[in-house]
N, C-alpha and C positions, 0 to 999 in steps of 0.2 A: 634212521635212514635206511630204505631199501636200494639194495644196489643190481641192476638189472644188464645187460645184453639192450634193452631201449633206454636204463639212462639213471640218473640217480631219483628216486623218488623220496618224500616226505608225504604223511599224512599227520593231520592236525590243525590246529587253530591260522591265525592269521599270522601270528609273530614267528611260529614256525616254520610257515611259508618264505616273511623276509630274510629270514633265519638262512634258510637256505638255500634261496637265490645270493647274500651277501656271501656266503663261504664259498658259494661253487664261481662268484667273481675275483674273490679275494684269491683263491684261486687258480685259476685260469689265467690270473695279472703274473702271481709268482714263476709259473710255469712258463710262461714267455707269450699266452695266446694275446694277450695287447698288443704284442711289438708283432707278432706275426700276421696279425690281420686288424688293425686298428679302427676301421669303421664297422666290421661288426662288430669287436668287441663293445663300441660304444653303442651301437644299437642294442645289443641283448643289455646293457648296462642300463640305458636309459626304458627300456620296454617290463624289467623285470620289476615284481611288486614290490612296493616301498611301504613301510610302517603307517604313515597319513591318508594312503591309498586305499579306494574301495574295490570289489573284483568289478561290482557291474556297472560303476561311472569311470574311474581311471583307469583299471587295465582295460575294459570293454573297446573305449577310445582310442586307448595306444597299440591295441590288436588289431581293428576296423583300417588305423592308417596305415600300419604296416603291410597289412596286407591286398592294401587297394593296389590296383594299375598304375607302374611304373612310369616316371616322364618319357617322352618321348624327344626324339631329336629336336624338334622347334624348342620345347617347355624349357629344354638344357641349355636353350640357347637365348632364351629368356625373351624368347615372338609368341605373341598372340595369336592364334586363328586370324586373328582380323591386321596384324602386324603383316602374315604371310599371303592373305590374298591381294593387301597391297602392294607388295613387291611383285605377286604375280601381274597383275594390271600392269605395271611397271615394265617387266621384262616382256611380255606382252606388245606394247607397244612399241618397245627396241626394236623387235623382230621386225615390225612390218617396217620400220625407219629403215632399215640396215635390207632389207627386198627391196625396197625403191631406190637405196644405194648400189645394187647390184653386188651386197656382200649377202648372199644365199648360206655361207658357211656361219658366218657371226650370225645369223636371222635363228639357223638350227640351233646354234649352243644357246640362243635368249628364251629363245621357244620351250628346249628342253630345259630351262631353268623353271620359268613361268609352269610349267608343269610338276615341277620339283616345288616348288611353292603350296601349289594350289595342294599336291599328295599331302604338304605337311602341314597344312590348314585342318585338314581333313582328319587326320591322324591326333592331333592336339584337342581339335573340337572331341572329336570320340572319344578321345581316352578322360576325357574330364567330365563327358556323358556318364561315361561309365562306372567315373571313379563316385561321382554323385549316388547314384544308384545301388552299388556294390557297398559303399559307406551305410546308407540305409539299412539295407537290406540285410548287414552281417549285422549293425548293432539291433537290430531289432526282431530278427527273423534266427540268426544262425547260432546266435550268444545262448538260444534258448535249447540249441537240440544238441552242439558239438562242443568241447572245452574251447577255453581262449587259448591262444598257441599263440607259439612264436618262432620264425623257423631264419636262419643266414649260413652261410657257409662254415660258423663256429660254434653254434646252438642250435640247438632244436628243443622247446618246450611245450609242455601245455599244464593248463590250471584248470581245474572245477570242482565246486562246490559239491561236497556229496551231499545225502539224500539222510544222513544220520547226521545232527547236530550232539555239539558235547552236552555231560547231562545239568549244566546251567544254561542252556539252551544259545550257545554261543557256538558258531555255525565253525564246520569242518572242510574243511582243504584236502585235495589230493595236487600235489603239484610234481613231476615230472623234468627231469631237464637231462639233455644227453647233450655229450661235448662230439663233433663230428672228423673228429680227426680221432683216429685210435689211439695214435702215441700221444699225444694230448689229453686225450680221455684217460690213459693208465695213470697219466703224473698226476691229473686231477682226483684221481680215484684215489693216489698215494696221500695227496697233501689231505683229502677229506679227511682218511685214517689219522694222520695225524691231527688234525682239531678237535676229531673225537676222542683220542687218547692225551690230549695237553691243553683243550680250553676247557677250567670248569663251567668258566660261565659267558655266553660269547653276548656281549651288548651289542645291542641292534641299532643301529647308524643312524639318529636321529638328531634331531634340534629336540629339546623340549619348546614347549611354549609356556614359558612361566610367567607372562606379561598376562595372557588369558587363565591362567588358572588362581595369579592372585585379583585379576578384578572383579572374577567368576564368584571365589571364594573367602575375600575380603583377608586375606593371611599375606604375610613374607613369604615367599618362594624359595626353598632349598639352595645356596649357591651352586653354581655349575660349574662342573671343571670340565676342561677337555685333556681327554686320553690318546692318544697319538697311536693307533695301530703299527703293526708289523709295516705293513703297504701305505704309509704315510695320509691316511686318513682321517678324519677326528673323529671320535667317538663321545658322545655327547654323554655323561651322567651326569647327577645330582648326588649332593653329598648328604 
């Protein structure tokens, strides 16, 4: 692992990549960055690359949503474009009930509702134009010229494939990760040292799948045990 001022870096295969997105979570969990910011930590947790995962169909995906156009006030509030122009029609027609009632001030508050509506019809429709679009457009246009990144208040990463594969011809990794708070970033920097100085061998957080590998290969499958991490995990080997 290289250790930089932009963030901790590995280069190499695929398993070294999970490798070390699991340690920079495992972590980040001990050091307190879970309890201090919970939904990004589970966003970087859920976005970073997993052992079953490919760069350019499962991270490609989970980069493309992450980084689309955010909900907007309607989407949060779980109206449709077509939910919201109906209320406006609605409030719309209040108004002119309430002018013929000779209440002029209740006519302006429905009026300026019916207009609040109609903005966030507007707003909802667009941002889902957009989000259409931008989803395109990044898995198929931007995955080709920029890394897949991933960026929140607690992380900031990026991953790409170099240009040198290993010499069995089994493709190479540069992968990137900075913690975005500094005193979090130093304890993470400590606990790394330490896994490099006390795990000989750090097993990568998987299931086997031993139902497909004895159907596949007509044998009994190794039994499994599961190993219980530091951070309450399970660590999947085969004996």
């Amino acid at each position: 692992m290289e250790e930089s001022i932009s963030g901790f870096r590995v280069r190499g295969e695929w398993d070294a990549v999970v490798e070390h997105g699991e340690r920079i979570t495992r972590a980040l969990r001990e050091v307190g960055g879970e309890e201090r910011a919970p939904a990004a930590f589970a966003a970087w947790n859920e976005w970073r690359p997993k052992v079953h995962e490919r760069l350019s169909k499962d991270v490609n995906e989970k980069t493309a949503d992450q980084a689309s156009v955010g909900e907007g006030e309607g989407e949060r509030a779980g109206k449709t474009p077509e939910d919201d122009l109906q209320t406006a029609g609605e409030k719309l027609s209040e108004s002119y009930e309430q002018v013929d009632e000779g209440d002029n001030e209740g006519a302006l508050d429905a009026w300026r509702d019916s207009i609040g509506h109609v903005a966030r019809a507007a707003d909802s429709a667009g941002r889902k134009a957009v989000r259409k679009v931008e989803g395109t457009v990044y898995r198929n246009v931007m995955t080709q010229l920029a890394p897949y990144y991933f960026d929140n208040e607690l992380v900031s990463a990026n991953i790409q494939r170099t240009n040198r594969d290993a010499d069995d011809g089994e493709p190479r990794f540069v992968f990137e990760v900075n913690v975005n708070d500094d005193d979090l970033k130093s304890q993470v920097s400590d606990r790394l040292a330490e896994y490099e100085d006390s795990v000989d061998r750090w097993h990568v957080d998987t299931e086997k799948q031993v139902e497909t590998a004895e159907a596949a290969e007509g044998v009994e499958p190794p039994p499994e045990t599961v190993e219980h991490a530091d951070d309450g995990s399970s660590k999947w080997t085969t004996n």
